[in-house]
N, C-alpha and C positions, 0 to 999 in steps of 0.2 A: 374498528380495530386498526392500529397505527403498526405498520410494518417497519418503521424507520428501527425499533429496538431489535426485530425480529434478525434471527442467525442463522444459518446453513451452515454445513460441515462440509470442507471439500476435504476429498483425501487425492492429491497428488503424487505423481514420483517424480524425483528430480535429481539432478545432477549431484552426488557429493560434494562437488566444489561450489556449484553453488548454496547447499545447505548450508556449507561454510559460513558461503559470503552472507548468507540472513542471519549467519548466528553474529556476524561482525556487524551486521548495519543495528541487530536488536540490541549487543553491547554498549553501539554510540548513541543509541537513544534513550538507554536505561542512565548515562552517561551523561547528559545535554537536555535531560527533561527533569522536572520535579514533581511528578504524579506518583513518585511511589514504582513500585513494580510495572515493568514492559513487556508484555507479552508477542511472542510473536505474530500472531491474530491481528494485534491493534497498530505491528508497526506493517505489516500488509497491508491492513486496510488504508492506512493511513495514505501507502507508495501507492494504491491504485487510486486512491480518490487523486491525490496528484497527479499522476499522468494522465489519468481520465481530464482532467481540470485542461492542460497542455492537449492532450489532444484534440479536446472543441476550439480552445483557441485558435492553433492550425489551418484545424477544418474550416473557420471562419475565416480567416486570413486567406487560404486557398481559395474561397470561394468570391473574395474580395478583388485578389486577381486578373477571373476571367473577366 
């Protein structure tokens, strides 16, 4: 059974301002993509797999250092 399709539900609270600001970043991407419909789920996912991406790089860099 392949987990990569598989979903979880987070229910967070979070700042007004920045609901805001996801409702601005989901506009520039429903704006700058040609998929159709953006959800905000897929453009989440999308900012953590990115900074995830950036943070090994870092972590490897850091470690390249000592």
């Amino acid at each position: 059974m392949s987990t990569e399709n598989e979903k979880v539900q987070l229910n967070v609270r979070i700042h007004k301002e920045t609901a805001q600001l996801l409702d601005e970043v989901v506009e520039y991407y429903q704006e700058n993509t040609k998929y159709g419909k953006v959800y905000k789920g897929e453009v989440l996912t999308d900012i953590i797999e990115k900074s995830h991406k950036i943070m090994e790089k870092q972590k490897l860099m850091t470690r390249r250092n000592y």
